[in-house]
RODREN-330760 format. One record per atom (N, C-alpha, C): z, y negated, x negated; residue in three letters. Coordinates in steps of 0.05 Angstrom, whole numbers, plus 5000, padded with zeros to 4 digits. Last residue first. Layout:
% RODREN-330760
ZYXALA
...
% end
This chain:
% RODREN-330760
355289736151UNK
355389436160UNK
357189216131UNK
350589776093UNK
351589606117UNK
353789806127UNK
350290136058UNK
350089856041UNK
351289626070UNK
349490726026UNK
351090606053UNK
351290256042UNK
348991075982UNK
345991096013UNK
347490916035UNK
351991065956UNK
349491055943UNK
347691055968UNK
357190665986UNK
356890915972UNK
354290965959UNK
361990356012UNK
359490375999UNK
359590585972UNK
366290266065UNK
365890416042UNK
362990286036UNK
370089866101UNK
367289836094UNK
366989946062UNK
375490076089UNK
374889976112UNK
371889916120UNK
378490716067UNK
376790446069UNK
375190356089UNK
379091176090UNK
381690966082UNK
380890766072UNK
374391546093UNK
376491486109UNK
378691176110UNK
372691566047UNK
372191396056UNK
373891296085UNK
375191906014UNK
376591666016UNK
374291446024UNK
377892436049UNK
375592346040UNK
375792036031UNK
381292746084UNK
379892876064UNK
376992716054UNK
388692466082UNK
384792356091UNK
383492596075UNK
392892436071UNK
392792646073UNK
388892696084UNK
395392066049UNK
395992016087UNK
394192266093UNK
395892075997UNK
398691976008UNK
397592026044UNK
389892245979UNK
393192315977UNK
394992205998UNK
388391695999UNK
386891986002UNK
389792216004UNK
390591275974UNK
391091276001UNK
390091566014UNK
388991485913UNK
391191505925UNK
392091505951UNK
384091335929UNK
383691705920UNK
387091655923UNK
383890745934UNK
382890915957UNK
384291205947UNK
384390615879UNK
387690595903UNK
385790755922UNK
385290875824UNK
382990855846UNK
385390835865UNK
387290485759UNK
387490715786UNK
385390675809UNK
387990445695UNK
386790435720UNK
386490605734UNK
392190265639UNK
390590495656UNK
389890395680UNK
394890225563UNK
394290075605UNK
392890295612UNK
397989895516UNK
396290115529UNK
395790005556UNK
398389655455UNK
398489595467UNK
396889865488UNK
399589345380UNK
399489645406UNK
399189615430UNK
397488655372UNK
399188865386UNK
398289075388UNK
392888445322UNK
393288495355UNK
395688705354UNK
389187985285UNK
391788105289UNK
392088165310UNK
384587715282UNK
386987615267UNK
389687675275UNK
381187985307UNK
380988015280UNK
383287895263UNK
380888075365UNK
382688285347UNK
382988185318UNK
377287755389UNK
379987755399UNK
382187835371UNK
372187965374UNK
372987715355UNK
375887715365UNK
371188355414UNK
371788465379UNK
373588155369UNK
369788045455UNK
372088205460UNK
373588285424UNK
365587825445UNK
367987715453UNK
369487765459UNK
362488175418UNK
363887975398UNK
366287825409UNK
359388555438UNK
362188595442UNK
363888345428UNK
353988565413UNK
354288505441UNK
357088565445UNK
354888705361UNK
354888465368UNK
353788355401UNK
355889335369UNK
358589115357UNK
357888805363UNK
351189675413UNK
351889435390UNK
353889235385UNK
352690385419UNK
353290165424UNK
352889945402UNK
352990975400UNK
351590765400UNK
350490475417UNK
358591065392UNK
357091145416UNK
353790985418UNK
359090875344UNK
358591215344UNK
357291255375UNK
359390375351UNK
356990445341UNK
356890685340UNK
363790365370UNK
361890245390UNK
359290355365UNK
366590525322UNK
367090675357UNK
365590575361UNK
366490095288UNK
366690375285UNK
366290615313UNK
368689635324UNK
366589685317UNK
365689965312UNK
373989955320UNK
373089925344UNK
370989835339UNK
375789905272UNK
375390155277UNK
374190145306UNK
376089375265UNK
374389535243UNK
373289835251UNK
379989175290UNK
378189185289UNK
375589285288UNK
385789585310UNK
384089495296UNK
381289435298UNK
386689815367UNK
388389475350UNK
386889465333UNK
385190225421UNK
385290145385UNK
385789875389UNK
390890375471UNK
388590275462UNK
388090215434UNK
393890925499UNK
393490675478UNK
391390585470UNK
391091015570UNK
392191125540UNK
392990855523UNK
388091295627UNK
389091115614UNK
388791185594UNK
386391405694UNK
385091465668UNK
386491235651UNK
387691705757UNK
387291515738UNK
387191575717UNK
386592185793UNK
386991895805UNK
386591695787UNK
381992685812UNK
383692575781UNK
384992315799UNK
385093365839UNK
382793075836UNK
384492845825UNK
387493755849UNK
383793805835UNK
382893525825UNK
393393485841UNK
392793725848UNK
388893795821UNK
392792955813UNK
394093075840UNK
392593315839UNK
393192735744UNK
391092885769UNK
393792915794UNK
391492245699UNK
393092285725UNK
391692505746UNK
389692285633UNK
388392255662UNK
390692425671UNK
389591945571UNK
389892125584UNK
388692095616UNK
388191795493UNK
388791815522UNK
389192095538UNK
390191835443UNK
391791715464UNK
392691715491UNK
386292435418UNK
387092245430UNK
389292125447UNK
384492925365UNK
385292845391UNK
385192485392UNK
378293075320UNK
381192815323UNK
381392835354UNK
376293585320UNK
376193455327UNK
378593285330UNK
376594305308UNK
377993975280UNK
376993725293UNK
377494565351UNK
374294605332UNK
374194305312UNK
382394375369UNK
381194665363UNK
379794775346UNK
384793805346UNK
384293985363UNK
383094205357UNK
389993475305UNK
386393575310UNK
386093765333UNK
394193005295UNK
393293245305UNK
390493295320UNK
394992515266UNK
395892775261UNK
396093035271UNK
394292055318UNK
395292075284UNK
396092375285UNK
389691955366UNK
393892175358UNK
393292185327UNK
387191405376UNK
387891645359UNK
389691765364UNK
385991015426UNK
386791025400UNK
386891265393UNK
380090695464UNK
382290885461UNK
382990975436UNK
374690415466UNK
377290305454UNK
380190455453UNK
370990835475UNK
371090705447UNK
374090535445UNK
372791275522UNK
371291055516UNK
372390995485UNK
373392015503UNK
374291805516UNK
372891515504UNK
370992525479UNK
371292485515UNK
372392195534UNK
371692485426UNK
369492405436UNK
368692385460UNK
377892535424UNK
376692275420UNK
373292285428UNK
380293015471UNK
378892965445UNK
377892635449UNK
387292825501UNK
384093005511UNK
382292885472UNK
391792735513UNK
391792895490UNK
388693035486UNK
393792885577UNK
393892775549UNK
393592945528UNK
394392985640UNK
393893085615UNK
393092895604UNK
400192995694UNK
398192915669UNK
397393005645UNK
399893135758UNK
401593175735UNK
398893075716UNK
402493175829UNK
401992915802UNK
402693085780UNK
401993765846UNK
402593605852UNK
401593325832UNK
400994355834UNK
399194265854UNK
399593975865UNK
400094735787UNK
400994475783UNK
400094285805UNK
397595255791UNK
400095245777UNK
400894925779UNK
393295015820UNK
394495325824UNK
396795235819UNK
391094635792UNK
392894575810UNK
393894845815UNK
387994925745UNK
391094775743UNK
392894685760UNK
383695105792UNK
384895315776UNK
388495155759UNK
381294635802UNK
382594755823UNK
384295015804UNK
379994445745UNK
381894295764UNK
383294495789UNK
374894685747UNK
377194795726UNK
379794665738UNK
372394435794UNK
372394695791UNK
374594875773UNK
371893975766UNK
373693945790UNK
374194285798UNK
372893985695UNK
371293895721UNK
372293975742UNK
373793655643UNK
375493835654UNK
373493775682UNK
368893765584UNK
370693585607UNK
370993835619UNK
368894185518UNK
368694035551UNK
369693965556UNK
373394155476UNK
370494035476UNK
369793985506UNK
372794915494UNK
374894635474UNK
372094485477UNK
370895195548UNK
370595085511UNK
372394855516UNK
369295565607UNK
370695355596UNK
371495405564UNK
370195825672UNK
367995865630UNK
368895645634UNK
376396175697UNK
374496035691UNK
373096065661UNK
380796455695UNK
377896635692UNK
375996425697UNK
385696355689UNK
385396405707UNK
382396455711UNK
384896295628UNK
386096475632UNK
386596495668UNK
380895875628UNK
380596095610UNK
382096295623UNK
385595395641UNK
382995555655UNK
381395785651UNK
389095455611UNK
390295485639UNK
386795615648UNK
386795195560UNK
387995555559UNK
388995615597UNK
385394675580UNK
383994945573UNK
385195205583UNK
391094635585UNK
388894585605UNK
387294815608UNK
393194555529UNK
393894735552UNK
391894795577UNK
389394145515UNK
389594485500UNK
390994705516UNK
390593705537UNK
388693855544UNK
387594165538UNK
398293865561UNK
395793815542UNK
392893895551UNK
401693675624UNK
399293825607UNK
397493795599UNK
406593435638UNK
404393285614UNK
402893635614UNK
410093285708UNK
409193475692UNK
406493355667UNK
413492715709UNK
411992825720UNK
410893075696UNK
420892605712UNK
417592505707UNK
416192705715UNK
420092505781UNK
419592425755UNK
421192535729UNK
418492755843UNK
419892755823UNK
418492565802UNK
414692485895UNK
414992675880UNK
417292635858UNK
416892625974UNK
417892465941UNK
416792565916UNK
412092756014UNK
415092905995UNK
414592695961UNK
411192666074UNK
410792496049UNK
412492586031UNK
405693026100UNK
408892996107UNK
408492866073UNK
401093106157UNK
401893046135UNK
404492976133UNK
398793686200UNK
400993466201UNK
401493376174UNK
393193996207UNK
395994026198UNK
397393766205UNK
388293856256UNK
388193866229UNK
391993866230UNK
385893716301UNK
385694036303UNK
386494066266UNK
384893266305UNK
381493336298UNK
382493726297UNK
389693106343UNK
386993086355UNK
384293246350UNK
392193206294UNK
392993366308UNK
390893366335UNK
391192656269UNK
390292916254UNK
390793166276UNK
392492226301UNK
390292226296UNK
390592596283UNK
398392406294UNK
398192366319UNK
393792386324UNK
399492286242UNK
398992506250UNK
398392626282UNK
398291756234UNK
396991906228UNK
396892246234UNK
403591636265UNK
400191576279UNK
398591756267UNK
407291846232UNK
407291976258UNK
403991826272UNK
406491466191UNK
405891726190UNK
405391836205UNK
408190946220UNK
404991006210UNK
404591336202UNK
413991096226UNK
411691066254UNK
409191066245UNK
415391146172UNK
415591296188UNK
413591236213UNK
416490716128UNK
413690746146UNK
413291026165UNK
421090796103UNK
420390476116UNK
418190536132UNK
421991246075UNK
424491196081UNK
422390856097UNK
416291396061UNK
417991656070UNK
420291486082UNK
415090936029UNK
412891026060UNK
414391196064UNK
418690945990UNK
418390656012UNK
416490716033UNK
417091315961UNK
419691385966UNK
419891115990UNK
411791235947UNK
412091525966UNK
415091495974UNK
413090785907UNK
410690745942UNK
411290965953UNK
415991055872UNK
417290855887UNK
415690765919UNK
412791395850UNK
414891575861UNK
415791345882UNK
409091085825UNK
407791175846UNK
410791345875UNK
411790785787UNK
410590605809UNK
409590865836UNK
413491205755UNK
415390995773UNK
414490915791UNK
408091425733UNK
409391555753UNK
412291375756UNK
407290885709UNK
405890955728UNK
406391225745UNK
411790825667UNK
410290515686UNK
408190675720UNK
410091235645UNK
411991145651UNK
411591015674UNK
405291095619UNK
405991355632UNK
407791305651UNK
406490825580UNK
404490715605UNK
405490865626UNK
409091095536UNK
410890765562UNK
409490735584UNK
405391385525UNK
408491575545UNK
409191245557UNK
401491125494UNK
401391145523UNK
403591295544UNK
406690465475UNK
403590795474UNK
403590865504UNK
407189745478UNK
407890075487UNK
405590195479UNK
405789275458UNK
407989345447UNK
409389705459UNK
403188995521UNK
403189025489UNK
405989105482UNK
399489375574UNK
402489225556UNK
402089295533UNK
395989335638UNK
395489285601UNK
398489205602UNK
393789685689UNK
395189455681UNK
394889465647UNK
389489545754UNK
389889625733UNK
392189475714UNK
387189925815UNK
388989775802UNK
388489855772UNK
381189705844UNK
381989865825UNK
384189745823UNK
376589895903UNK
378889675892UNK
380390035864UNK
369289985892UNK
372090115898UNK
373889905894UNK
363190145903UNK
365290015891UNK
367990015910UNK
361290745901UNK
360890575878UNK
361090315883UNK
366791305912UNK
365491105918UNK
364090865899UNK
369191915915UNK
367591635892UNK
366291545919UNK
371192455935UNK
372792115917UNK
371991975906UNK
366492675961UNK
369592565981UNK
370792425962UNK
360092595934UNK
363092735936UNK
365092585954UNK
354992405908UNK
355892375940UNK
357692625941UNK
354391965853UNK
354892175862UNK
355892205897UNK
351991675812UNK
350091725831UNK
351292035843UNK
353791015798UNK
354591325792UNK
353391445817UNK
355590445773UNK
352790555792UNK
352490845776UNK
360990125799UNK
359390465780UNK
357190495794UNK
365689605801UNK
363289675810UNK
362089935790UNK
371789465839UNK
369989475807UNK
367989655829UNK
376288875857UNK
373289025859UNK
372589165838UNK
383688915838UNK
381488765847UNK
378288935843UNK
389488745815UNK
388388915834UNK
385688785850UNK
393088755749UNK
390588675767UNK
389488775790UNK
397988665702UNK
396388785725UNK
394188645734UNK
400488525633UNK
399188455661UNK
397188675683UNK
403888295587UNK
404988615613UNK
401888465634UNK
402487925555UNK
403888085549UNK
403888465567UNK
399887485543UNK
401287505568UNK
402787815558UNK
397587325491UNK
400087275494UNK
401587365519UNK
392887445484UNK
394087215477UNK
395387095491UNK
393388075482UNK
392187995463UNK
393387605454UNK
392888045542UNK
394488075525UNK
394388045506UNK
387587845556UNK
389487725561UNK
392987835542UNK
385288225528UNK
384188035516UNK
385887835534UNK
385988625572UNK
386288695536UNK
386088465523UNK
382988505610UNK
385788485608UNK
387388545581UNK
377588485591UNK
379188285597UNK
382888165595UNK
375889035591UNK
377188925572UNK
377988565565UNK
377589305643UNK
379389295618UNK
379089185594UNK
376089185690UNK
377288965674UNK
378888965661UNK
370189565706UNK
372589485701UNK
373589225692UNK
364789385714UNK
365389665714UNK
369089725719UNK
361688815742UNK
363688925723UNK
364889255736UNK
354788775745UNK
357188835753UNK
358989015737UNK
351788395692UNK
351888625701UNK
354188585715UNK
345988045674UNK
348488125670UNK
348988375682UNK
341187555643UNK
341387895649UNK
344087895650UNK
340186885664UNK
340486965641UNK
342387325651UNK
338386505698UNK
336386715675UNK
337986785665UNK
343386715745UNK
341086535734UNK
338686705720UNK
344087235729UNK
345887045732UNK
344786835723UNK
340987945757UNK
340487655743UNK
342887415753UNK
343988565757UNK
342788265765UNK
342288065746UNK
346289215748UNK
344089035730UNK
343888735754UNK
351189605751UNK
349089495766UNK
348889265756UNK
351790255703UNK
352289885712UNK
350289825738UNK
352990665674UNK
353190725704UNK
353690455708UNK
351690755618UNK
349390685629UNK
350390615660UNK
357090675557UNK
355490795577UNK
353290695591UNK
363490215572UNK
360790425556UNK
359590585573UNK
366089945599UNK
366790205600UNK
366290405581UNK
364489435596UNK
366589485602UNK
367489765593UNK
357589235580UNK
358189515589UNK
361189435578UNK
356788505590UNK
356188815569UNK
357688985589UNK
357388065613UNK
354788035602UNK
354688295586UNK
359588105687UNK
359888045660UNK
357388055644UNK
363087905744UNK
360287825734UNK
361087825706UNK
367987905750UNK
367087995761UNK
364088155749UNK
373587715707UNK
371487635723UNK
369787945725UNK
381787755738UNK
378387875711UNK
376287775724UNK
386387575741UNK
384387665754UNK
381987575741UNK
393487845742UNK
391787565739UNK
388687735745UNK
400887845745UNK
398287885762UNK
396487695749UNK
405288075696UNK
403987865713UNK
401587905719UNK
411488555695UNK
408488485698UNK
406988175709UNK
416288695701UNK
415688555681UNK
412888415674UNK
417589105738UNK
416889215710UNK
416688915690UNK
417288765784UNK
420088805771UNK
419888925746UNK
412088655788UNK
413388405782UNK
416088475765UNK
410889195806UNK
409989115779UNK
411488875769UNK
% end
């Protein structure tokens, strides 16, 4: 990231609103006064760019009180994440199948003896041998309109309008079993600060969107896009989700006197170490998971 141009910096933890939107927070008291574990630190990092840093990453805790017991969530996780002003989301894009081709192309050509352990462990449980294949770049874009039509036509139920679920997922990896991305999903599937596609509607005349999501094969890794710059319209958004504009002021007030384009995305580094060493679970590849029923050691 340093050589992209990036500077490392580090979001607080402990916030006073919903990061993400939505209900999946864990609630404490900070002193007297109600907060919450941070969901993310996007919009921190938005608000570092914003004055002035420009390119910044972050690799650090987030917290979902998401009440699911699957092999890729965990409810708290290390997240990478980055923000740049002055790119959409194909620059983010960018930025993020480089970064990933360059970790698979430095564990295939530098970490040879950790592979061979791991497979030395997998051949014990009676399991295949993992092997690290470079992926290419760029990486395959399927629209969400394609998506759709992929699932539909491998005989999944599935509407314009739904999320893509891990079930319709196994049906696109068929055809796309490696990193590839969809963009282009409807504005009502993505948080309030994601920007618009100027000039194209989706199916049933719903305004598309900026953003997008990173899948490997069934399972998603990351979630990005351009972010809104205007004000006006990001109030506008927090109140369609019904959200209150004046529980956001410190993030809204950032924008009013002018903001960059600007995009970013967050990654689940566990669901990548999942991938890359071939774990069917990412608890595996953490060292003290927590999950909804696991709080020790």
């Amino acid at each position: 990231m340093i050589k992209e141009g990036f500077n490392e910096m580090n979001s607080p933890k402990i916030i006073a609103s919903a990061s993400e939107g939505g209900t999946n927070l864990f609630p404490m008291m900070y002193f007297d006064t109600p907060a919450f574990l941070s969901q993310s630190p996007q919009l921190y990092k938005q608000l570092a760019v914003l004055g002035g840093l420009e390119r910044v990453f972050e690799i650090g805790p987030a917290f979902r009180a998401e009440k699911h017991d699957t092999y890729r969530h965990l409810n708290e996780f290390v997240s990478f994440d980055i923000e740049a002003a002055w790119c959409d989301d194909e620059d983010v894009m960018g930025v993020l199948e480089r970064m990933i081709h360059t970790i698979w192309k430095s564990v295939k050509e530098n970490d040879g003896d950790l592979i061979e352990s791991i497979n030395r462990h997998r051949a014990s449980q009676g399991l295949d041998p993992v092997t690290v294949d470079v992926p290419q770049v760029p990486f395959p874009r399927i629209s969400y309109d394609d998506a759709i039509e992929i699932v539909k036509s491998g005989g999944g139920e599935i509407e314009w309008g739904d999320d893509i679920e891990s079930h319709h997922c196994d049906l696109i990896a068929e055809k796309h079993p490696g990193f590839h991305f969809i963009p282009r999903w409807p504005m009502s599937m993505k948080p309030f600060y994601i920007h618009h596609k100027e000039g194209e509607i989706g199916a049933t005349g719903q305004q598309l969107s900026r953003g997008f999501d990173l899948n490997y094969g069934r399972d998603e890794m990351t979630s990005g896009g351009q972010r809104e710059h205007r004000v006006e319209v990001l109030e506008q958004n927090l109140r369609n989700m019904e959200l209150d504009p004046d529980d956001f002021t410190f993030y809204t007030d950032g924008f009013r006197y002018g903001a960059p384009p600007h995009a970013g995305w967050g990654l689940g580094v566990a669901r990548l170490l999942m991938v890359l060493t071939g774990a069917g679970n990412v608890r595996e590849v953490v060292l003290f998971p927590r999950d909804r029923s696991r709080v020790t050691p």
